[in-house]
N, C-alpha and C positions, 0 to 999 in steps of 0.2 A: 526239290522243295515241295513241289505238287504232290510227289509221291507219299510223301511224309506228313500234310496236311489231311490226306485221304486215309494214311493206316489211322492216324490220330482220329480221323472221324469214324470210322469203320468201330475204332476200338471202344467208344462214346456208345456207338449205335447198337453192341453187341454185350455191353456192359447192361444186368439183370437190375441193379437197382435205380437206372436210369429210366430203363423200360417200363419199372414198377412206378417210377413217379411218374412218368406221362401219362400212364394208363389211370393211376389216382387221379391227375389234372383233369383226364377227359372223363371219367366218371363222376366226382362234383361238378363240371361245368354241366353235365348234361342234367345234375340233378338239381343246378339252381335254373338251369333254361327252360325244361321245360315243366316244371310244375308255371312259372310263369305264362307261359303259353296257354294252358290248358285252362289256367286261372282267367286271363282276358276271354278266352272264348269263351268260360263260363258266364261271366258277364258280360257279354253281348247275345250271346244265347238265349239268355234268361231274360234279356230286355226284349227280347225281338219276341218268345214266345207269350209275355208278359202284356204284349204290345205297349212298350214304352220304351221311352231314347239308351237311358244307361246311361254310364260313366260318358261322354262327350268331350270335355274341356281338357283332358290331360293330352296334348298330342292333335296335332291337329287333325288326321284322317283318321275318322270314329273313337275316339279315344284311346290312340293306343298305346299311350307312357302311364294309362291310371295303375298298370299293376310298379311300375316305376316309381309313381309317386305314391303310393300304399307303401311300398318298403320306407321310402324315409319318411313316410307319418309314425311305422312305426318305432323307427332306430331313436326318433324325438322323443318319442313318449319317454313319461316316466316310468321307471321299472320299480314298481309297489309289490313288496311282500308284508302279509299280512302280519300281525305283530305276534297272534298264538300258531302261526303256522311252523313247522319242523324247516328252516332256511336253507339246509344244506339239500336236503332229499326235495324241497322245490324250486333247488335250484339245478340239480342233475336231473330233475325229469325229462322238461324236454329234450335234452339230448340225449337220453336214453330212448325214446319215440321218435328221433332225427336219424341217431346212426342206424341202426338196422334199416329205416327206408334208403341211406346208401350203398351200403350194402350186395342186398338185390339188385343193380343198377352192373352191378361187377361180375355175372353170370348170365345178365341175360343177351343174348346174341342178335346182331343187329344186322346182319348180313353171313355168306360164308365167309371160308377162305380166312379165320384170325379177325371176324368183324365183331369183338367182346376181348372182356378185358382177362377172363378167367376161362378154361373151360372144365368144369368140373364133372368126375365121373357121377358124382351126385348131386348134380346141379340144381334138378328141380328138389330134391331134402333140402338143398343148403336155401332153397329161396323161398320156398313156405315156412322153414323153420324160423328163420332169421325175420323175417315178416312178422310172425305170433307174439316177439318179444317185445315189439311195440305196447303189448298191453300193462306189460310189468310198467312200463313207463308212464300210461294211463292210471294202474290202482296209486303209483306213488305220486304220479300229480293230487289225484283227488284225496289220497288219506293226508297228503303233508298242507294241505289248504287248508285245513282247518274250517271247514265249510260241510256242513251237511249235506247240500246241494252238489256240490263236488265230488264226495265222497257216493252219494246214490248212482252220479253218474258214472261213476270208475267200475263199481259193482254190476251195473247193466251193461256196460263195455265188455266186462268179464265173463259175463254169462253167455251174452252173445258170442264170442269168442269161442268160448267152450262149445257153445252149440253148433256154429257154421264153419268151424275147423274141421271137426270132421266130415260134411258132404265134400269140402272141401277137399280135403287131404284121398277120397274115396273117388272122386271126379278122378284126380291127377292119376290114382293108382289106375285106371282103366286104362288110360292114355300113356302110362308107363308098360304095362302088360302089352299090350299092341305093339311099341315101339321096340321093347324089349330093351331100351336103356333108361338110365336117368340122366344123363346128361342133355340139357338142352338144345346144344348144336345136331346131336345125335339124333331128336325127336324131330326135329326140321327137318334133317338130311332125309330120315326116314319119311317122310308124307312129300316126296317128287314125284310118288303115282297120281296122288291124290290125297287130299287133305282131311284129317280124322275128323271133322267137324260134323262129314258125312256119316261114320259109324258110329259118331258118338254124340250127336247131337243130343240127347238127356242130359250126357256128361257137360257138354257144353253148357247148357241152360242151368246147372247145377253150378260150376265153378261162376259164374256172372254174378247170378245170384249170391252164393255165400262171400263173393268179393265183395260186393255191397254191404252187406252183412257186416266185414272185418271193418271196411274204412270209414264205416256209424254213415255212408250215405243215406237220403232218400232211398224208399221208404223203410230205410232201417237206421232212421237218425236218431232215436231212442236215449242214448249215451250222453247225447247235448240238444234234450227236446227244450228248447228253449220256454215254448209257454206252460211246460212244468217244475223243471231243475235250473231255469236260466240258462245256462252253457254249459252244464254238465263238469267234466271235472278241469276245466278250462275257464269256469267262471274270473279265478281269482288272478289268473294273466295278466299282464300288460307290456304291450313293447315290444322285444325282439324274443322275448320268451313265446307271447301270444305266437308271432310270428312264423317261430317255428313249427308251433302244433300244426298253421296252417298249412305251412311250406311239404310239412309232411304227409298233410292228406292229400294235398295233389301229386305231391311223387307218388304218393301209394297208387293213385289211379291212375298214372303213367306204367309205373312197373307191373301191376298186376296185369293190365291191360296186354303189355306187351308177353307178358309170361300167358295170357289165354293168347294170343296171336302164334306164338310158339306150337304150342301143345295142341291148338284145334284147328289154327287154321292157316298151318304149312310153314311159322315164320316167312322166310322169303323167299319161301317156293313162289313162283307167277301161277296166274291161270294158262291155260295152255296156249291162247289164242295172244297172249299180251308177254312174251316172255324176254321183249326186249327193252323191259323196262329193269333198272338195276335193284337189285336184290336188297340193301337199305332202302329203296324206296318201299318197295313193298309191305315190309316190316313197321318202318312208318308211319303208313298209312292206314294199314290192321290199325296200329295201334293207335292212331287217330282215330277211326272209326267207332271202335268200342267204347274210347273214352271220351267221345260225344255223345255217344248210348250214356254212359253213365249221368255225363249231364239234363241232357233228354231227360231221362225217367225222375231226377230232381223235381224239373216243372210240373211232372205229369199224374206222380203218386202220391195222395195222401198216406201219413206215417203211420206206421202197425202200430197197433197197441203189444205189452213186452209179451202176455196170454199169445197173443196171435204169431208171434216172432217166435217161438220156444217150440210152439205144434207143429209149426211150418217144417222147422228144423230138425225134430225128434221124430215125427210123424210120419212127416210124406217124405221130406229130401232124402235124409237117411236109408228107408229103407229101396227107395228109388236109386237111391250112387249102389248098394250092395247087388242089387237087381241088374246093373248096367256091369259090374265087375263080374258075375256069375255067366251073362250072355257074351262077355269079352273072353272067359276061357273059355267058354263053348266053342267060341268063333276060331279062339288062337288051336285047340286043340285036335278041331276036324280039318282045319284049312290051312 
């Protein structure tokens, strides 16, 4: 009887669309966990640098159920579509700017040894790529609102877009040349001498930056400058719609995050002296780090104007990522 309970569980355990749904369960859970996480440290962060208390009362120790009760403020709200707006294309937006942030969440690697949900020979393609189409989901918010306000800001989402994809997509090729794969478990494995952060540190300051750039943070919030365009093409939201444009700029800065901890700085390779600490943590923690940076430079940076954002990007970064790819095959070629 034992014997038979164990084939029967074996044959569960070895069964592919089984493994496909656990792996789906534990990629949504990680993609509603921690955009929350990152959400409350944003606001206490921003209270402490602010010097003032913050959210307090949801929770007793420092506020910590206010991103708990934020979700069921918004699931109350009322859900208002505008009456000259296109209903059906605002009401697929957001989930057109939801899925692809889950997406990325299924490629990026969180340890060795099968710690990810996928592992694709073109991992880093498949996680820039799938990332960009968030903006289709931004012009179709802002043109179906019926809002001019909306609509300006879906267009400067798009521009930006167009602009800091490519230093973007020119970082990553540096960091693929070196590795000499696209797969992300692959670029990890590869930096256990030493982590690319060190040869490629331009590259690095370059993917940070046009991360910023993509997910309209400080100071490239532009897309939703509120004391020009109100909220940008998020004005005409309310509810669990609003909710998700949010839900998704925090997963963006969890995943992009993790995806620079990959690429520059070793996934879950340890430093040499600490290597008894386990390899999701490690991972973790990169990517807690950076996505405190991202919070960080929120409080820190007044916002470009869209002149300043366009030069930045065409000007210096551009020909800066083609400079760093040129001394990467020098390097790959003599060494």
């Amino acid at each position: 009887m034992i014997a038979v309970s164990q084939q029967i569980f074996e044959q569960y355990i070895n069964n592919v669309w089984i493994i496909f749904g656990l792996k789906i369960v534990a990629v949504v859970g990680l993609f509603l966990t921690a955009p929350m996480v990152v959400g409350y440290v944003e606001h206490k962060t921003l209270a402490h640098m602010q010097a003032r208390l913050g959210p307090m009362e949801a929770g007793k120790f420092h506020g910590w159920a206010q991103l708990i009760a934020d979700g069921v403020k918004f699931i109350q709200k009322e859900d208002i579509t505008p009456t000259a707006a296109d209903k059906f294309v605002f009401t697929i937006a957001p989930g057109i700017v939801m899925v692809p942030a889950i997406l990325v969440f299924f490629v990026v690697p969180f340890g060795p040894n099968g710690w990810w949900a996928e592992n694709l020979d073109v991992g880093v393609f498949f996680a820039l790529a799938i990332s960009s189409i968030s903006v289709i989901g931004m012009l179709a918010a802002g043109w179906s609102s019926a809002n001019k306000f909306s609509l300006i800001g879906a267009v400067r989402g798009a521009a930006q877009l167009i602009a800091y994809e490519l230093p973007l997509l020119l970082a990553t090729a540096a960091v693929v040349m070196q590795a000499g794969t696209l797969s992300l478990p692959g670029i990890a494995a590869a930096q256990s001498h030493y982590w690319y952060v060190l040869p490629q540190f331009a590259g690095f300051m370059l993917f940070i930056i046009a991360s910023l750039a993509e997910l309209s943070r400080p100071p490239f919030d532009m897309p939703i400058a509120d004391s020009e365009i109100i909220f940008g093409h998020m004005t005409e939201y309310t509810g669990v719609k609003f909710a998700f444009f949010l839900l998704t700029e925090y997963a963006g800065i969890v995943s992009l995050s993790a995806i620079a901890s990959v690429l520059f700085l070793g996934g879950w390779q340890p430093l040499p002296l600490i290597k008894f600490v386990p390899g999701p943590l490690w991972i973790l923690g990169k990517t807690g780090i950076l996505s405190f940076i991202v919070i960080w430079l929120r409080a820190t940076y007044p916002r470009l104007r869209e002149d300043q954002l366009q030069k930045m990007a065409w000007k210096y970064m551009i020909p800066i990522a083609l400079l760093d790819i040129l001394l990467t095959g020098i390097f790959k070629v003599v060494f």
